[in-house]
C-alpha positions in Angstrom: -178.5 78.5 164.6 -175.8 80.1 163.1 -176.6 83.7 162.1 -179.8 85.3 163.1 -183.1 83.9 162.3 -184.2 85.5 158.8 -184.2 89.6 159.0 -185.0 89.3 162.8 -181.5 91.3 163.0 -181.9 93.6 160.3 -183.1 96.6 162.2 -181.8 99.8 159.8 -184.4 101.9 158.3 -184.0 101.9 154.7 -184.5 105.4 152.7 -187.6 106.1 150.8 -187.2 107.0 147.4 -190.8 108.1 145.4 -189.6 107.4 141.2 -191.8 108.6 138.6 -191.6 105.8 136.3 -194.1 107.6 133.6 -197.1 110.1 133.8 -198.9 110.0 136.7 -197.3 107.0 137.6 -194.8 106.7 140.5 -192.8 103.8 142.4 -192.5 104.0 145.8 -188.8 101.9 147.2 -186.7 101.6 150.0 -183.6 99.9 149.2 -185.0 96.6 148.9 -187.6 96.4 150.8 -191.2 96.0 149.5 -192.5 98.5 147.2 -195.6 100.1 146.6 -197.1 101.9 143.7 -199.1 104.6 143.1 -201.5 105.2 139.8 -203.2 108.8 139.0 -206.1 108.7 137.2 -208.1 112.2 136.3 -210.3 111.4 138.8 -209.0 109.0 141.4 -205.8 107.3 142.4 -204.9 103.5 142.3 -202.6 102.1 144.9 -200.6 99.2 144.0 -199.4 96.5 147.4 -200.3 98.1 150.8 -197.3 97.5 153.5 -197.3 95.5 156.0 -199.0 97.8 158.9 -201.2 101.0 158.2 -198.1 102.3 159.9 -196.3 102.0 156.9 -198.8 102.4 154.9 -199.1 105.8 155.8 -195.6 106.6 155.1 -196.7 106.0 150.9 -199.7 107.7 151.7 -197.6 110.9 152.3 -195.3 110.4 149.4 -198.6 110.3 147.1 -200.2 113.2 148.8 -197.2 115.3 147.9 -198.2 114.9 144.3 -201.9 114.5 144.3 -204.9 115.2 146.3 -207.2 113.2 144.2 -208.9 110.1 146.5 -208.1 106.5 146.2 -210.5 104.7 144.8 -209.1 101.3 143.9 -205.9 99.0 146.0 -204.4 96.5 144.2 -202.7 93.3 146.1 -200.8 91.3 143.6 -200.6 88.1 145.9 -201.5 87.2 149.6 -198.1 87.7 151.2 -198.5 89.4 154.8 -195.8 91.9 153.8 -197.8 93.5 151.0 -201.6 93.1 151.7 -202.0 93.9 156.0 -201.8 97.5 156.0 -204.6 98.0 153.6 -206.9 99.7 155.6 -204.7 103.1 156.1 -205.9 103.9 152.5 -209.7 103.5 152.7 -210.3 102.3 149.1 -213.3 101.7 148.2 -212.4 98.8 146.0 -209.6 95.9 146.8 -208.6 93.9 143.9 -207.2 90.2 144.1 -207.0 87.5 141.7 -209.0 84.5 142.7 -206.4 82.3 143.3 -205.0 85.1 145.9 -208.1 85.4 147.8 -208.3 81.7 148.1 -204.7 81.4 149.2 -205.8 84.0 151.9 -208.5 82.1 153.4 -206.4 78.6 152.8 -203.2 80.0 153.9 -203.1 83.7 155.2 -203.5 83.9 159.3 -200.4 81.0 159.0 -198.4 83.3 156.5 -199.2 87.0 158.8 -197.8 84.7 161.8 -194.7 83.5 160.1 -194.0 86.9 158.3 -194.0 88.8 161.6 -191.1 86.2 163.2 -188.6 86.7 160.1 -188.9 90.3 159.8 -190.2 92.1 162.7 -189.1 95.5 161.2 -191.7 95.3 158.2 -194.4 95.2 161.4 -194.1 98.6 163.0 -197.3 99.3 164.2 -198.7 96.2 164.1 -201.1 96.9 167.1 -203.4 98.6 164.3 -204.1 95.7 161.2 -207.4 95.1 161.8 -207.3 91.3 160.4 -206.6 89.6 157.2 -207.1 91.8 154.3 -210.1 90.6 152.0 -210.9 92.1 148.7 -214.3 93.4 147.7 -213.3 92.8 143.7 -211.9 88.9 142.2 -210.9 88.3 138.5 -209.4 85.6 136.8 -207.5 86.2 134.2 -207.7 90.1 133.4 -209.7 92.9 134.5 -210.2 96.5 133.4 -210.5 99.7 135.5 -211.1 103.1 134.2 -209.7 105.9 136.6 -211.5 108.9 134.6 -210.1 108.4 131.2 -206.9 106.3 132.3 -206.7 102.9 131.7 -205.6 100.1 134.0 -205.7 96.9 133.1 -205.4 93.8 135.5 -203.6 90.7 134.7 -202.8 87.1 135.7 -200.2 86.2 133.4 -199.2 83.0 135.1 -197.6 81.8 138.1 -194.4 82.9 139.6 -193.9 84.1 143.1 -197.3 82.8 143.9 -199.7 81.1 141.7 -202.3 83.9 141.8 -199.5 86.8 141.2 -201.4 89.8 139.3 -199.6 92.5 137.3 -200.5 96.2 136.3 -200.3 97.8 133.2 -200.8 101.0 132.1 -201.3 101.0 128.1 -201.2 104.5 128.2 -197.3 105.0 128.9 -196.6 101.1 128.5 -195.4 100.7 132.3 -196.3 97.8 134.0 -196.5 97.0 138.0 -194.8 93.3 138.5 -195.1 92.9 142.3 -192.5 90.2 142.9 -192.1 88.9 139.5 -189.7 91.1 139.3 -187.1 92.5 141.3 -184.0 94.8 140.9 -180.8 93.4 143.2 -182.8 91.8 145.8 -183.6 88.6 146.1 -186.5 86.9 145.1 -188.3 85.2 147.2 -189.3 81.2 146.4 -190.6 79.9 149.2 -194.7 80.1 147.7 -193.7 80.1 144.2 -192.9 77.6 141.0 -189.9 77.5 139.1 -191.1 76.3 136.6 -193.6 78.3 135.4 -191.3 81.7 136.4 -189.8 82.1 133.4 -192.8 81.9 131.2 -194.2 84.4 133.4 -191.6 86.8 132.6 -191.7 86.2 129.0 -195.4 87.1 129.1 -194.3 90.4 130.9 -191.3 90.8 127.9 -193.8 90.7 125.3 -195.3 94.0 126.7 -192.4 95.6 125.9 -192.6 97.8 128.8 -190.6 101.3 129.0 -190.8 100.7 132.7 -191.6 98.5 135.6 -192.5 99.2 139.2 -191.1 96.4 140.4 -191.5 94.1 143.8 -188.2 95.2 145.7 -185.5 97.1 144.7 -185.2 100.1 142.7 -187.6 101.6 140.0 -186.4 100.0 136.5 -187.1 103.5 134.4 -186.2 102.7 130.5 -186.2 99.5 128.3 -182.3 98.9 129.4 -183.0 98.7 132.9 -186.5 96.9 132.4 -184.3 93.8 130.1 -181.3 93.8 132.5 -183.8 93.5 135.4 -185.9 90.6 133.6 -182.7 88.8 132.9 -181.0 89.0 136.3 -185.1 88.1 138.2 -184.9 85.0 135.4 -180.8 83.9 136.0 -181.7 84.2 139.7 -185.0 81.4 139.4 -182.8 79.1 137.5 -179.6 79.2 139.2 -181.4 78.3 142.3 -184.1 75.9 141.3 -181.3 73.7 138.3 -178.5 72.6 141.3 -181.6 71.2 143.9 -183.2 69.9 140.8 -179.6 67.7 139.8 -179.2 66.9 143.9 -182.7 65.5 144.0 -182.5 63.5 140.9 -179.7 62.1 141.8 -181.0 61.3 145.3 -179.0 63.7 147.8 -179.9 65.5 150.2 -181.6 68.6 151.3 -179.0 69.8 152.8 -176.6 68.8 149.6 -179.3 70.5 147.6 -178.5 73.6 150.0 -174.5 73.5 149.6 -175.0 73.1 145.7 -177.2 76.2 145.3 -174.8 78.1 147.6 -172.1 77.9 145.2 -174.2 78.9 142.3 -175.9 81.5 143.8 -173.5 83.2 146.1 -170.7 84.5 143.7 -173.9 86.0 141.5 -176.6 87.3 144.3 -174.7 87.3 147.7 -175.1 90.8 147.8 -178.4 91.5 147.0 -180.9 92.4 149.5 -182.8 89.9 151.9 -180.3 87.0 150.0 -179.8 85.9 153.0 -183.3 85.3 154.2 -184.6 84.2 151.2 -182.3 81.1 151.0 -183.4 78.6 152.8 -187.0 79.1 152.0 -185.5 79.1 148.0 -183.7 76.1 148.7 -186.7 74.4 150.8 -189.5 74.9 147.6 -187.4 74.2 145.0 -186.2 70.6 146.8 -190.2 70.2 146.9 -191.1 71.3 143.4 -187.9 69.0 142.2 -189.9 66.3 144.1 -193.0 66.4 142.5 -194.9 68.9 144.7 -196.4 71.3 142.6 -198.4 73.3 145.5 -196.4 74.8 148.1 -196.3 73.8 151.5 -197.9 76.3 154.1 -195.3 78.0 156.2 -196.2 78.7 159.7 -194.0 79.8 162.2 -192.7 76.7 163.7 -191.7 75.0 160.6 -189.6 78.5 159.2 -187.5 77.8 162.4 -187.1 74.1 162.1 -186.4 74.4 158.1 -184.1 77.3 159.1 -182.3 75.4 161.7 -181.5 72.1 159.5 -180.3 74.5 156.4 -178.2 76.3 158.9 -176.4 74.0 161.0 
């Protein structure tokens, strides 16, 4: 290989930022890598993704206990990825929320995704030593849910698939802000590897009609104001099509994977080279999109072997 194997070499520790994106509502980043957010009710707090470790975990919890000293009552996991759902026991909440189609992807999928997570970026896994196991949820919906935190609202959404097919989203009527998990993202990559392009832009249309006056969104920075929440849907939208339309003309023509890859390189790097985890995301991008172009509308498990032999073929 190359270059090293997905962020196995990115070592820096990122700066925290803690963004109030409307009352009582906060967005916890770190330059690109995942987010978390945080939800104050009158009488209990709502924690939106966990981290990877309770390691990390804690680090949020700090940030929220600098504003609040109300308990958390309610964690939200938008989707099943490793990186978001593992270090949800640091916050003792008495409810965990998935969608359905997230806990089932957890019990088809989520030992294999934990074990190929930890290989591509070992830095998101300090503390690993304490995850107790997979994360389960005590609460399921299907389409929407409501939960009262005192007075405040939060509704519960599945408004179709994207970066997973059981991605939820937050929203908080009450100052129109909305928490996208990895819908969205703010100049960092999104990653493809679990999710359908085709449906991704719908998705995001659903989130438009909201009209929200911010979003918490998956990586990157807080996207305060309508400006920077229609920028940010735009550029999450440009980045889905400009890397699923050049595998989708290689495959129909009957290339190549690896044509597939060169073809979305020069779409995709002029535009996104820069953003964060680019890189990484690539060739798992490139990898479900060739599948998806092929007729495969469920993603393939990754485990841990087959990120390093897809990585090693895209590479070369």
């Amino acid at each position: 290989m190359n270059k090293a194997f997905a962020s196995a070499g990115d070592l820096e520790e990122k700066v925290v930022s803690f963004t109030e994106v409307g009352e009582g509502l906060y967005a916890f980043t770190a330059q690109g890598d995942p987010n978390t957010g945080v939800i104050i009710g009158d009488e209990s707090v709502m924690i939106v993704e966990a981290q990877a470790t309770p390691r990390l975990a804690r680090k949020v919890m700090d940030c929220v206990r600098s504003v609040t000293d109300k308990p958390i009552s309610h964690l939200v996991l938008t989707h099943y990825h490793a990186v978001r759902v593992l270090g949800a026991s640091a916050y003792g909440a008495r409810e965990v929320i998935m969608s359905d189609t997230a806990r089932a992807q957890v019990a088809e999928r989520g030992q294999e995704d934990w074990d190929s997570e930890f290989g591509r970026f070992p830095r998101l896994f300090q503390g690993h030593e304490e995850i107790p196991g997979l994360t389960w949820p005590t609460t399921t919906f299907s389409d929407r849910m409501t939960v009262y935190l005192g007075r405040r609202r939060v509704d519960i959404l599945h408004l179709g698939r994207a970066h997973t097919a059981g991605d939820a989203v937050i929203w908080v009527p009450d100052q129109e802000v909305m928490f996208t998990g990895d819908i969205v993202e703010y100049h960092s990559a999104c990653y493809c590897g679990d999710g359908h392009f085709g449906d991704w832009p719908e998705t995001l249309k659903a989130i438009a009609e909201f009209a929200p006056k911010s979003i918490a969104p998956g990586r990157g920075d807080a996207l305060v104001g309508e400006a920077m929440v229609a920028e940010a849907l735009a550029n999450t939208a440009d980045f889905v099509a400009s890397t699923y339309r050049p595998v989708a003309k290689v495959a129909a023509r009957g290339g190549t994977l690896k044509e597939a890859w060169d073809a979305v390189r020069a779409e995709c790097d002029p535009k996104f080279g820069d953003y964060a985890i680019y890189e990484h995301c690539l060739p798992f991008n490139v990898a479900r999109a060739w599948d998806e172009a092929r007729g495969i509308d469920t993603p393939r498990v990754w485990t841990a072997g087959r990120d390093r032999e897809m990585w090693a073929a895209l590479q070369g």
